[in-house]
C-alpha positions in Angstrom: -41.5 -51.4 -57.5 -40.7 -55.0 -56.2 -42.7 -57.2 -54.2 -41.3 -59.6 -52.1 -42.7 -63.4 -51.2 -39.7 -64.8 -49.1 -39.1 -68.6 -49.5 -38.8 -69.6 -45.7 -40.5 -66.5 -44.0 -44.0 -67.8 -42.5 -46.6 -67.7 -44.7 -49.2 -64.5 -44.9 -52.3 -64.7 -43.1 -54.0 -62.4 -45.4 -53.0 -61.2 -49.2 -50.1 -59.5 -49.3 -46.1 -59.5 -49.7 -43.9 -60.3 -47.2 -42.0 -56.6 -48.2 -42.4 -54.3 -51.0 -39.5 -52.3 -51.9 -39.6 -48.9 -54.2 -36.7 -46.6 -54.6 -34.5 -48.1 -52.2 -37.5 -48.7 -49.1 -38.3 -52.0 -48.0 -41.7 -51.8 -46.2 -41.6 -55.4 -44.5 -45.3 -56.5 -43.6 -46.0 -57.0 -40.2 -45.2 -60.4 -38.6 -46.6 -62.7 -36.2 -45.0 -65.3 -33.7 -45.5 -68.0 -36.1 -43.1 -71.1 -34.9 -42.8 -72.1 -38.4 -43.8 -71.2 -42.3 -47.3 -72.1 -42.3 -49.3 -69.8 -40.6 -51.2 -72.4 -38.4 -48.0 -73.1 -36.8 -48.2 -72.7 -32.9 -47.6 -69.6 -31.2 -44.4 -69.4 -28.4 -45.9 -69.1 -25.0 -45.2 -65.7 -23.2 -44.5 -62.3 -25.1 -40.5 -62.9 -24.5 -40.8 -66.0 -26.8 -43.5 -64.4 -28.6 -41.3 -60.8 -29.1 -38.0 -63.3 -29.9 -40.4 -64.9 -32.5 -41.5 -61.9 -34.4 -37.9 -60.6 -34.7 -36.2 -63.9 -35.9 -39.4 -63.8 -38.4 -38.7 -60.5 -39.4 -34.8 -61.2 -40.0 -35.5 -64.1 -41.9 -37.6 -61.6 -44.2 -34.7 -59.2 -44.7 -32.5 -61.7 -45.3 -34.5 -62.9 -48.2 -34.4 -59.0 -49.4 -31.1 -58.9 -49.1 -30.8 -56.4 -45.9 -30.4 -56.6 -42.2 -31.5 -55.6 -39.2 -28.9 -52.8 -39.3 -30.3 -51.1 -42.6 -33.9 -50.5 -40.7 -35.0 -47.4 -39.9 -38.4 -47.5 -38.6 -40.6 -49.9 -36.5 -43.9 -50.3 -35.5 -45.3 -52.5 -32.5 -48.2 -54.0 -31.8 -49.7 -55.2 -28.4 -52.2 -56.4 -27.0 -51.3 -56.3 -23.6 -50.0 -53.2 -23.5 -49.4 -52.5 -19.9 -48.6 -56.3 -18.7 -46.3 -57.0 -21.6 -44.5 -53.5 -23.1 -41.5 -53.8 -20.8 -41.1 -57.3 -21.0 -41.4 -57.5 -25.2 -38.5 -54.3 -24.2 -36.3 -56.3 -23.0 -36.6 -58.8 -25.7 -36.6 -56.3 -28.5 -33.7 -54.3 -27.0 -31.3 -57.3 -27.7 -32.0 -57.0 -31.4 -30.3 -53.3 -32.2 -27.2 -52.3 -30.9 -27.3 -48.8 -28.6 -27.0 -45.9 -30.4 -28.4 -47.5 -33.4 -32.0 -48.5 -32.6 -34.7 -47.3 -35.4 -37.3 -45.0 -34.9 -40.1 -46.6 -33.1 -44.0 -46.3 -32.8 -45.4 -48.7 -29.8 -49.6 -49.0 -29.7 -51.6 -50.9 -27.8 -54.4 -52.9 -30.2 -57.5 -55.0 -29.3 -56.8 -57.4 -31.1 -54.2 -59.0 -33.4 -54.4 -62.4 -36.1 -54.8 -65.9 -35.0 -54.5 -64.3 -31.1 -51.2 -63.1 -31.3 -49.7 -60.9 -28.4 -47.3 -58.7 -30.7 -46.8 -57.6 -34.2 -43.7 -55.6 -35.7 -43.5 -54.3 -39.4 -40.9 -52.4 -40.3 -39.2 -50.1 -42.1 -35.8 -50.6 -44.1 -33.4 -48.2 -46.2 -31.3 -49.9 -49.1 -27.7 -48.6 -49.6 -26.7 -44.8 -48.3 -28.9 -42.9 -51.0 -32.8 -43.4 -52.9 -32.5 -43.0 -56.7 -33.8 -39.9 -56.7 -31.3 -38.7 -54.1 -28.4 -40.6 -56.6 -30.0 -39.2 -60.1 -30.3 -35.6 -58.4 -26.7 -35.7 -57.0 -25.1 -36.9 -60.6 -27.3 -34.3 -62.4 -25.8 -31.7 -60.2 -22.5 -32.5 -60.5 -22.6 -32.7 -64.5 -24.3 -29.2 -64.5 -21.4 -27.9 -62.1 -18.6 -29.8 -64.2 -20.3 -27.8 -67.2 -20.7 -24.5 -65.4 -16.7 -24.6 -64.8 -15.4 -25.7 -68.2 -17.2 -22.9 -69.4 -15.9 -20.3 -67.1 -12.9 -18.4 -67.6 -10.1 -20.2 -66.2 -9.1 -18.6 -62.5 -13.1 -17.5 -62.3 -11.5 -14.0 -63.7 -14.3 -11.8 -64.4 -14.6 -11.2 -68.5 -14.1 -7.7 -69.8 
């Protein structure tokens, strides 16, 4: 298991990691609008600004882990203002994945979010094709079928 400060990403407004990554799934904490790294720094106005935030926050995170947005697989949004802003942080979000490769996607509205935030996304990411597991199970199965053949008459002729 790694966990993952990101030189450059804002910093947290609570304890925690930026992501934390086991067998090949980078969980990347939720982020907030922040305009810069400390996590004073001034919020954009509006939730397109806010929305456009978040995601160059978030990039900036994957980046430092090495992935982008193309290797994420999940996301989860947060509003505040869920019926004045959820097609409007749409639009913004949209321009992030390209059609026919958008993640899966939970959208909820909250109360409340830190420092008075109008959106929060965490997400989900996948390293590589395959999870260790997935990688170890694959290469044990193909050494017990390697094994299974050389000892099997040649032909698969049945032995009498």
């Amino acid at each position: 298991m790694r966990f993952h400060m990101i030189r450059g990403a804002p910093d947290p407004v609570a304890p925690f990691s930026h992501a934390v990554e086991v067998g090949g799934w980078v969980f990347v904490t939720g982020q907030m609008p922040f305009s810069g790294t400390a996590n004073t720094s001034p919020y954009p106005r509006g939730i397109e600004a806010q929305t456009r935030q978040v995601m160059e926050n978030l990039k900036r995170v994957l980046a430092g882990c090495k992935l982008a947005l193309k290797d994420v697989v999940a996301a989860r949004i947060f509003l505040t203002h869920f019926e004045r802003d959820y097609e409007r942080m749409n639009a913004v979000y949209a321009d992030y994945f390209a059609p026919g490769r958008r993640p899966a996607r939970t959208c909820v509205g909250v109360t409340a979010l830190a420092r008075g935030a109008r959106v929060e996304i965490d997400l989900i990411a996948r390293r590589g094709g395959r999870s260790a597991g997935a990688e170890r199970r694959v290469r044990t199965a193909s050494r017990r079928g390697a094994r299974s053949r050389r000892r099997s008459p040649a032909g698969g002729a049945k032995n009498r």
